[in-house]
C-alpha positions in Angstrom: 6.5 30.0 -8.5 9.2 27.8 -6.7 12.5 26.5 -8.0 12.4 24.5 -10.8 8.8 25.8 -11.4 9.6 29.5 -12.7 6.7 31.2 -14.1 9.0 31.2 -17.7 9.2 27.8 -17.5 5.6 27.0 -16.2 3.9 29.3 -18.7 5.8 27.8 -21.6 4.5 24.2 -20.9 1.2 25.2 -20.3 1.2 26.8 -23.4 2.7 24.8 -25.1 0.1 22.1 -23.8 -2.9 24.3 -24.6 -2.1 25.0 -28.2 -1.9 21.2 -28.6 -5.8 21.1 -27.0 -4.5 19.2 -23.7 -4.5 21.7 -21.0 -8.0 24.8 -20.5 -7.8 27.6 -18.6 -9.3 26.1 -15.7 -8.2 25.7 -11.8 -9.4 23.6 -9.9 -11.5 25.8 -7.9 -13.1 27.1 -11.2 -13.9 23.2 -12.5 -16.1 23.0 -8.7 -18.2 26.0 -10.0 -18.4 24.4 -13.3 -19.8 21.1 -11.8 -22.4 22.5 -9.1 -23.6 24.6 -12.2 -23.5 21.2 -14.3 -24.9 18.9 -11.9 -26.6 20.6 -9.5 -28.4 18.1 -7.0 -27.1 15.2 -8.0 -25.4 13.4 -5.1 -21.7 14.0 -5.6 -20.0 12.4 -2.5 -21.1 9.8 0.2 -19.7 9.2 3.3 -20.5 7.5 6.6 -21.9 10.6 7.8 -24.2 11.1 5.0 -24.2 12.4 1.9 -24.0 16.2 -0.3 -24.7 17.4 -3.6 -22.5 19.0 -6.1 -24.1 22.5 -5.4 -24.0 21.4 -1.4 -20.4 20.8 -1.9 -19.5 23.7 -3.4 -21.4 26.0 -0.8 -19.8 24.0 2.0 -16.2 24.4 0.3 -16.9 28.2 0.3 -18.1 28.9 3.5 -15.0 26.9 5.0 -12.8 29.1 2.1 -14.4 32.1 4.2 -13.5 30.4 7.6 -9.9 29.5 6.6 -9.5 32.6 5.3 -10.8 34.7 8.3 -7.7 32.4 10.5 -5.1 34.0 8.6 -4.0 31.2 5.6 -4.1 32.8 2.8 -3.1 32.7 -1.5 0.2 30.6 -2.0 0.3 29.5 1.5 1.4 25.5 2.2 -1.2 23.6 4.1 -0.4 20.2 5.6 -3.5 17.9 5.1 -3.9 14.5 6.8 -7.2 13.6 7.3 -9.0 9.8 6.3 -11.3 9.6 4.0 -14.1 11.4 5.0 -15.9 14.3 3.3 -14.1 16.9 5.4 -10.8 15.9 3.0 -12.7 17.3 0.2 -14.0 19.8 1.6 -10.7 21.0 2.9 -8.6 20.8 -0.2 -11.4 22.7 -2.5 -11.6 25.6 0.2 -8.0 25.5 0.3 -8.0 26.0 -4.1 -10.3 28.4 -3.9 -8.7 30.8 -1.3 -5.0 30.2 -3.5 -3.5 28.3 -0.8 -1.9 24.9 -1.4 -2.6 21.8 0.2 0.2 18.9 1.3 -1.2 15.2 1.4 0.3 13.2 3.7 -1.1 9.6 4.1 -2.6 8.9 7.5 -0.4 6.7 8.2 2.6 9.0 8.2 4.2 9.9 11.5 6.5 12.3 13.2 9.9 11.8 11.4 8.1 11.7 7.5 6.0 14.6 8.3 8.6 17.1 10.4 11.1 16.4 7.2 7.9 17.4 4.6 7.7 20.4 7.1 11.2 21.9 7.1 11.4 22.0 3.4 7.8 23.8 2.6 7.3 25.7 5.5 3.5 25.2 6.3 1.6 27.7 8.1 -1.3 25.3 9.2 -2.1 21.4 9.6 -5.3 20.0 9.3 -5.3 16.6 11.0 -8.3 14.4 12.1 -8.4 13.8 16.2 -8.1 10.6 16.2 -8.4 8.1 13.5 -8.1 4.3 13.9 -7.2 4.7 18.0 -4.0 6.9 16.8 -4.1 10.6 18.9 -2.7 12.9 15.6 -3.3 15.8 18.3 -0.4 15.0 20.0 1.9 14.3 17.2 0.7 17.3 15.2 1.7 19.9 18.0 5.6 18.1 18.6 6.0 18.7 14.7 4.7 22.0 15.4 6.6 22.7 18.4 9.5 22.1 16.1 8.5 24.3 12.9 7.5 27.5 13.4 6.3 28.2 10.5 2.5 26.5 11.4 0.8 28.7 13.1 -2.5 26.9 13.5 -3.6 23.3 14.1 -7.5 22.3 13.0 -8.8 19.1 13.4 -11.8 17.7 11.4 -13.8 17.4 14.6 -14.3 19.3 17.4 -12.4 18.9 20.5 -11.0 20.6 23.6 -7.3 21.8 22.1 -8.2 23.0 18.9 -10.8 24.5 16.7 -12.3 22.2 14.0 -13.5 22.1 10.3 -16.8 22.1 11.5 -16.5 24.7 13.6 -15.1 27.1 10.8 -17.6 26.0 8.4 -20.6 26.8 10.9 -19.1 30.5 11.7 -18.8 31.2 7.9 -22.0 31.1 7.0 -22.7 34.8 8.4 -19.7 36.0 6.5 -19.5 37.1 2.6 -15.8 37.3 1.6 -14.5 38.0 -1.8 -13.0 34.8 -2.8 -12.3 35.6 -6.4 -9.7 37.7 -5.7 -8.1 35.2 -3.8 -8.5 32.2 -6.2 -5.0 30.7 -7.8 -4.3 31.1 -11.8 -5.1 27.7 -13.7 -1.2 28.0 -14.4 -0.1 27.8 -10.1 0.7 25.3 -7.9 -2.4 23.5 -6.7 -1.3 20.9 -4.3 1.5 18.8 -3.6 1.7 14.7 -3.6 4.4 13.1 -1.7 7.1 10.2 -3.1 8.8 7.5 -1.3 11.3 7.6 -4.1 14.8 6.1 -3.5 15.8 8.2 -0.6 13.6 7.5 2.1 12.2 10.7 2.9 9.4 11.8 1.1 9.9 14.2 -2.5 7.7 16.7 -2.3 5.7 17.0 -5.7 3.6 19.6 -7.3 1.1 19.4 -9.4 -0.8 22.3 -11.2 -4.1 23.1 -11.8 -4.4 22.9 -15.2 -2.6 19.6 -15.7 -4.1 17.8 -12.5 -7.8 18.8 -13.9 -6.7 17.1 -17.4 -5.0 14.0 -16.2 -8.1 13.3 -14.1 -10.8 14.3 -17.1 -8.1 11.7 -19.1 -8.4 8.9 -16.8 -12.0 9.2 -16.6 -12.6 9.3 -20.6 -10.1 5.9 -20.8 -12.2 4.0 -17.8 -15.5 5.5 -19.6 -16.5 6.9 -16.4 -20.4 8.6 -16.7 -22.7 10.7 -15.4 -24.0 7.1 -13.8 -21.1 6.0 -12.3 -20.4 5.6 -8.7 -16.4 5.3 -7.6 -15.7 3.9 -3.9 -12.7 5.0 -2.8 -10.9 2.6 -0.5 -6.8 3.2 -0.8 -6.3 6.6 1.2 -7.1 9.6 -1.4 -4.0 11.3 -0.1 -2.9 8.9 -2.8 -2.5 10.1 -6.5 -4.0 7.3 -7.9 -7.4 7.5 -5.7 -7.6 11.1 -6.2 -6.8 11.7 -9.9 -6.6 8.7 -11.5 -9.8 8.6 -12.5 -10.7 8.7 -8.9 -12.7 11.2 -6.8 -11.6 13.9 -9.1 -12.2 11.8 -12.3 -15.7 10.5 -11.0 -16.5 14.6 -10.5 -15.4 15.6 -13.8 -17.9 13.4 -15.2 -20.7 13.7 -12.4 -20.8 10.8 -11.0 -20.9 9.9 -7.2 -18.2 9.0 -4.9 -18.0 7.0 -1.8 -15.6 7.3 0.6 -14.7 4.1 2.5 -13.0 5.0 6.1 -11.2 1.5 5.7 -10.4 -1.8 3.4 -11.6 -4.1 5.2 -14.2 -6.1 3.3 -17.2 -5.7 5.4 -17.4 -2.0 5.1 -16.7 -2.3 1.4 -19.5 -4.7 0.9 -22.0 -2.4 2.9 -20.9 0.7 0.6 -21.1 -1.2 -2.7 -24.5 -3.0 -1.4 -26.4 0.0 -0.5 -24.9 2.5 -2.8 -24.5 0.6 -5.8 -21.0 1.1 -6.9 -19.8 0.3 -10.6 -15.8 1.1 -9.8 -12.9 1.5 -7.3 -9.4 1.1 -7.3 -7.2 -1.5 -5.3 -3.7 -3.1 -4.6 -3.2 -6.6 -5.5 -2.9 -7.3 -1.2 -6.5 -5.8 -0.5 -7.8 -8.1 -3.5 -6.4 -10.9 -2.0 -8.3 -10.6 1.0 -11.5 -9.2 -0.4 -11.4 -12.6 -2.7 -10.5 -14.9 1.0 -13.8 -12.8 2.6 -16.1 -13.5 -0.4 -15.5 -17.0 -0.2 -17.3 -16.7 3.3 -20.4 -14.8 1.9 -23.2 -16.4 0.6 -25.3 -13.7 0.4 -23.2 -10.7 -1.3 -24.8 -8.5 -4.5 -21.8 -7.6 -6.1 -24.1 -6.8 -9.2 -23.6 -3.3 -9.7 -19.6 -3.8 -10.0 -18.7 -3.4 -13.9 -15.0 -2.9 -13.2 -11.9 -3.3 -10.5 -8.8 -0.7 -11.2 -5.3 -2.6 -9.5 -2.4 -1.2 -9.3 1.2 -0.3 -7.6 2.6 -4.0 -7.3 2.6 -7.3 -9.1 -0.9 -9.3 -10.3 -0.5 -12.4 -10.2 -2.8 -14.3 -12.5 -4.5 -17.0 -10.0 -5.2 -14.0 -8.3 -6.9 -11.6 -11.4 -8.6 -15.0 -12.5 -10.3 -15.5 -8.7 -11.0 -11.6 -8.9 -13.3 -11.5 -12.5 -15.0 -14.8 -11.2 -16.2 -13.9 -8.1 -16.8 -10.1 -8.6 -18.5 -10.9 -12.2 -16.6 -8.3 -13.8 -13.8 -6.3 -15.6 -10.4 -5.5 -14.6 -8.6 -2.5 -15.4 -4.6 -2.7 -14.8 -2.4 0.3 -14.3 0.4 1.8 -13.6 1.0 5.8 -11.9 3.3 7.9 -11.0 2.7 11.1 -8.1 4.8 12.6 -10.9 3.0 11.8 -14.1 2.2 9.3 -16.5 -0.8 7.4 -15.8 -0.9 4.1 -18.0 -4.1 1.7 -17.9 -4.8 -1.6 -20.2 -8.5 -1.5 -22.0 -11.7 -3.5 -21.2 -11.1 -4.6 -24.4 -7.7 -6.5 -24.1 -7.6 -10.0 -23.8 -7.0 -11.5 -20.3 -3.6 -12.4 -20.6 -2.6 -8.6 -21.3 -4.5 -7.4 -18.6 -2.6 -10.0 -16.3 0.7 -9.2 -17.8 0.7 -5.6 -18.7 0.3 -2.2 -17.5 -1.6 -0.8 -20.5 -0.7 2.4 -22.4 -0.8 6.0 -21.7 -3.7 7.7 -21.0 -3.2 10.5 -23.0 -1.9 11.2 -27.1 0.1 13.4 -25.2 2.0 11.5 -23.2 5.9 10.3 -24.8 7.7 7.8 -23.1 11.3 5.6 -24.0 12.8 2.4 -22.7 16.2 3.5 -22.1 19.5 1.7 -20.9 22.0 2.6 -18.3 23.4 5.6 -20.8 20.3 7.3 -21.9 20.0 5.1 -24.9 16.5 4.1 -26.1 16.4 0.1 -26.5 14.5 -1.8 -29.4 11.7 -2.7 -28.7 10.9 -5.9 -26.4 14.4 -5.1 -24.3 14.0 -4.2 -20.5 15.6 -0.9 -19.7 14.4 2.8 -17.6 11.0 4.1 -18.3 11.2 7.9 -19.2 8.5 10.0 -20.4 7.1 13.7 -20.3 3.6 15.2 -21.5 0.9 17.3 -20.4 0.2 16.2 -16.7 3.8 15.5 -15.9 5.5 17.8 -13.3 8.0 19.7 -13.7 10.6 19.2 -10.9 10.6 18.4 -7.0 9.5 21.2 -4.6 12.9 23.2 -3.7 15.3 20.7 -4.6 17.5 21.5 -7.6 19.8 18.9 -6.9 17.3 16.2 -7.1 15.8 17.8 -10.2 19.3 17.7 -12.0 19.6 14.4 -11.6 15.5 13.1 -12.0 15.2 14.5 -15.8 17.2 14.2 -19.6 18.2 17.0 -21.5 15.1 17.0 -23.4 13.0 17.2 -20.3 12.0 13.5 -20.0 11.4 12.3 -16.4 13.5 9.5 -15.0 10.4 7.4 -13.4 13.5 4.5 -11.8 11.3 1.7 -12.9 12.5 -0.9 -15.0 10.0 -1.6 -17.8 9.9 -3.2 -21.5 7.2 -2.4 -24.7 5.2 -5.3 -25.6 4.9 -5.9 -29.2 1.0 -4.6 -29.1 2.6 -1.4 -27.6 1.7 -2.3 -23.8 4.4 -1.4 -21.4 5.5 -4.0 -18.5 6.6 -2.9 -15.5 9.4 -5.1 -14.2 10.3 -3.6 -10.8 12.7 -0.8 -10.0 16.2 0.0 -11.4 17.2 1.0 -7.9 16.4 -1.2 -4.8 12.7 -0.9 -2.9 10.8 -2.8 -1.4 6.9 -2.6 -2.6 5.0 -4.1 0.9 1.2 -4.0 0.1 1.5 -1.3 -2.5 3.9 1.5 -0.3 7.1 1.8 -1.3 10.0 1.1 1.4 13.4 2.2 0.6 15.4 -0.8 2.8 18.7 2.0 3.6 16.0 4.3 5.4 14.6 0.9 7.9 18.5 0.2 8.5 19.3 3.9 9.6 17.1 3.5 12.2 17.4 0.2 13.5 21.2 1.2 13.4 20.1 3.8 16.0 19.1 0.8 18.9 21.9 0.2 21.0 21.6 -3.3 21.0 22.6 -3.3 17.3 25.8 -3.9 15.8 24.8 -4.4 12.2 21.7 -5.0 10.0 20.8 -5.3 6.4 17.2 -4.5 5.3 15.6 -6.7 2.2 12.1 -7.2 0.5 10.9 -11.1 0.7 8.6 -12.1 -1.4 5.0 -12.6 0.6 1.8 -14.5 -0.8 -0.4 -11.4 0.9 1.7 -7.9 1.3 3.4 -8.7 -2.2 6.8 -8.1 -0.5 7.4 -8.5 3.4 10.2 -6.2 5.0 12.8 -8.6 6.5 15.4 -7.3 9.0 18.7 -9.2 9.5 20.2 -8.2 12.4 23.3 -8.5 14.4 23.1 -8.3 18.1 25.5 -6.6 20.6 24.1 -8.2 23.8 20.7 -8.6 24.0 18.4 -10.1 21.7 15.1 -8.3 21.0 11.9 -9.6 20.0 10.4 -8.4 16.6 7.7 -6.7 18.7 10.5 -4.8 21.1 12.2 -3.7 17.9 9.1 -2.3 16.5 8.1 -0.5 19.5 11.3 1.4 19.5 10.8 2.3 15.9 7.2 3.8 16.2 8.9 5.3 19.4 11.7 7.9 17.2 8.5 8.1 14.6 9.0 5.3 11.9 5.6 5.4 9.7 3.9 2.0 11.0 4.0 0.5 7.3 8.1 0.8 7.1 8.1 -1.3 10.0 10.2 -5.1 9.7 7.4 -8.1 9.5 10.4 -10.6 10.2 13.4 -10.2 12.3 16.5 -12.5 11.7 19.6 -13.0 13.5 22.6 -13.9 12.1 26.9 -13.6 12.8 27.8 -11.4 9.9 26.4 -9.1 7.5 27.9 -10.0 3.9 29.1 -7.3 2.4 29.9 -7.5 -2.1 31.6 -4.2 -1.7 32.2 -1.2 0.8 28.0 -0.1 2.1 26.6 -2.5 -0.1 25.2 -5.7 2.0 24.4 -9.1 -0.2 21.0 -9.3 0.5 20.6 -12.0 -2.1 23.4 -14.0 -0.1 21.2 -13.5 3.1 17.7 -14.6 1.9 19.0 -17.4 0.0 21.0 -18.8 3.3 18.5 -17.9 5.7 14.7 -17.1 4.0 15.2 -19.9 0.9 
């Protein structure tokens, strides 16, 4: 195992878990066997390219085992993965679980800087990237990380090309070969991927999950949003995401056999389509892709929205004109959450009134799952006081890939996990989110840590001084404002932003609003008054 993650320490939790009838002996790999035995030709996911069964799926996934295999990646071996969401995602990652190896989601739109950092600390030996996706070339950007990390040794895009050899490729040689892939196959105790974490510190933690526990938080999601054999999920926030993928999500919506779309985007006409012609009950948003969805629909006349029991929102703020335009146009239910990359997965019920389901993030998902409001020394707080959420249970990791330092400082003595969000208890048990106890800013669901932005605008020449704040937004939730102070020339917001994408700033870090001003204020040494600035210049 890896650092924190030492097989004493791994085998004790699991243990410990499956005595208390949370955790099976079951991988991931295992749980696709189990379902294409289960569920046989029932459609299991849907894309724009057509559809596959459960026993499909789990033949294709094999073949492309055999084929990933044959290139040299092999059991315990890190495997970037950024691909949109298309079937060949799925594909990938199950191939990548059966063979042992260990797949890295990275969002699509991560970019050079994010994703040469994730590289140096987990040593990759391949990348799987899509072409091109959304007019971006990740061909070009995938070999400078490579260039730079020697570790990868192959690049192989989704779709075939004249640089490198694709998915498809791989999956069409394999069916001619018959490898062992037992042998191979990871324990239910390993490592089965990794999630990335904005966190406080700009570059992304690195976070893994094991089989075991993955497999039961999604199962656990599913049995709380009473997802069936009957249910179809559309997946519309990248399933690089935790909370696509797991909770319920594509995994979730499998464990239960039901059938999953993948959306390629959010934008409301290709969500209308999918949920028209494949009859979707659920999916899961952000409160800034509901907000547009509900601005579309007031344009349609003609929409069947019918089949929609449900909406799943998470990751930033409802706001309650919003939630109340949502159930009256869509006809149906919503579900509010609240996730962590790291663990605990909290959703309200169907059952709770409206203003709970506005004002709360539910409960855990699991009997499992312990959590305390504490204050600033470790203290638990009565009940109704705001103070740090920290909690620990079944599906919660068990420390940052190689970084012991971080890990020291992220849990308690008794092994709870410091989440950094600021959250209270209702009365009926519910626990409110409140924001963060360190500063972020939360743009349309991502989480932007301001001191990251400013290191690199710091970087333009033209730029004596800048202090990076959230602004509150009626559609991203939070808009990144830049203030800036100028050495000689002043640059547009467009100028600036091109120089960022230029030393590889991921495009949803980038400033929506650039301001000019004399003089940072400073309340002490590092520490710019950002209230002080958007009160004098945004207020």
């Amino acid at each position: 195992m890896d650092n924190v993650q030492t097989v004493d320490i791994v085998t004790k939790f699991v243990e410990h878990y499956e005595k208390a009838g949370y955790l099976e002996q079951l991988s991931l790999a295992d749980a696709l066997k189990n379902w294409a035995d289960m569920y046989k030709g029932k459609v299991a996911l849907v894309d724009q390219t057509g559809t596959v069964t459960y026993e499909k799926l789990y033949r294709s996934a094999n073949f492309l085992a055999q084929g990933l295999l044959a290139k040299g990646i092999k059991k315990g071996d890190n495997v970037l993965v950024q691909l949109p969401n298309t079937m060949y995602f799925i594909k990938a990652c199950f191939a990548l679980f059966i063979i042992g190896a260990r797949p890295i989601l990275l969002l699509p739109t991560h970019r050079e800087k994010d994703i040469a950092n994730v590289a140096n600390l987990t040593e990759p030996v391949a990348m799987i990237i899509p072409s091109s996706f959304l007019g971006y070339d990740y061909k070009l950007m995938a070999m400078s990380v490579a260039k730079e990390q020697p570790s990868i040794v192959s690049i192989i895009t989704d779709e075939p090309n004249d640089v490198f050899i694709s998915l498809q490729e791989i999956e069409a040689e394999s069916f001619t070969q018959n490898s062992d892939l037992m042998k191979h196959q990871s324990s239910y105790k390993d490592i089965a991927l990794f999630l990335l974490s904005g966190g406080t510190t700009g570059t992304p933690k690195v976070i893994p999950r094991l089989h075991t526990a993955y497999l039961y938080n999604a199962k656990a999601a599913a049995d709380h949003c009473q997802v069936t054999q009957e249910s179809t999920y559309l997946a519309v926030l990248s399933i690089a995401h935790d909370y696509p993928l797991c909770s319920p999500g594509v995994i979730g919506t499998f464990s239960k056999g039901g059938k999953v779309v993948l959306s390629s985007t959010s934008t409301f006409d290709e969500v209308l389509g999918w949920i028209e012609r494949e009859r979707v009950t659920f999916t899961s948003i952000v409160p800034v892709i509901a907000n547009l969805w509900v601005e579309s629909l007031a344009l349609e006349e003609h929409a069947d929205l019918s089949s929609i029991e449900y909406i799943l929102l998470g990751a930033a703020k409802l706001d309650k004109k919003l939630a109340l335009q949502l159930m009256t146009q869509f006809q149906c239910q919503l579900i509010q959450g609240y996730g962590l990359g790291e663990g605990i997965t909290c959703f309200t019920s169907p059952n709770d009134d409206i203003d709970t389901i506005i004002s709360c993030q539910g409960q855990p998902i699991s009997q499992g799952d312990k959590f305390k409001i504490v204050d600033e020394d470790g203290h638990e707080v009565p009940q109704g006081q705001a103070g740090e959420l920290i909690q620990k249970g079944p599906y919660t990791f068990l420390g940052y890939y190689k970084s012991p330092d971080m890990n020291k400082k992220s849990f308690t003595a008794d092994g709870y996990f410091k989440t950094g969000d600021k959250a209270r208890v209702t009365s009926k048990g519910n626990i409110q989110i409140l924001g963060r106890v360190k500063e972020q800013i939360n743009r349309a669901g991502e989480n932007v840590i301001p001191s990251e932005v400013e290191s690199y605008i710091r970087e333009h020449t033209e730029i004596i001084d800048v202090s990076v704040a959230g602004v509150s937004d009626a559609e991203l939730g939070e808009r990144i404002c830049a203030f800036v102070v100028k050495k000689n020339k002043e640059l547009t917001l467009t100028e600036l932003c091109k120089f960022l994408t230029k030393v590889g700033v991921a495009h949803y870090k980038l400033p929506d609003q650039l301001i000019y001003v004399d003089a940072i204020p400073y309340i002490n040494v590092g520490k710019s008054d950002k209230k002080k600035l958007i009160a004098q210049y945004i207020e």
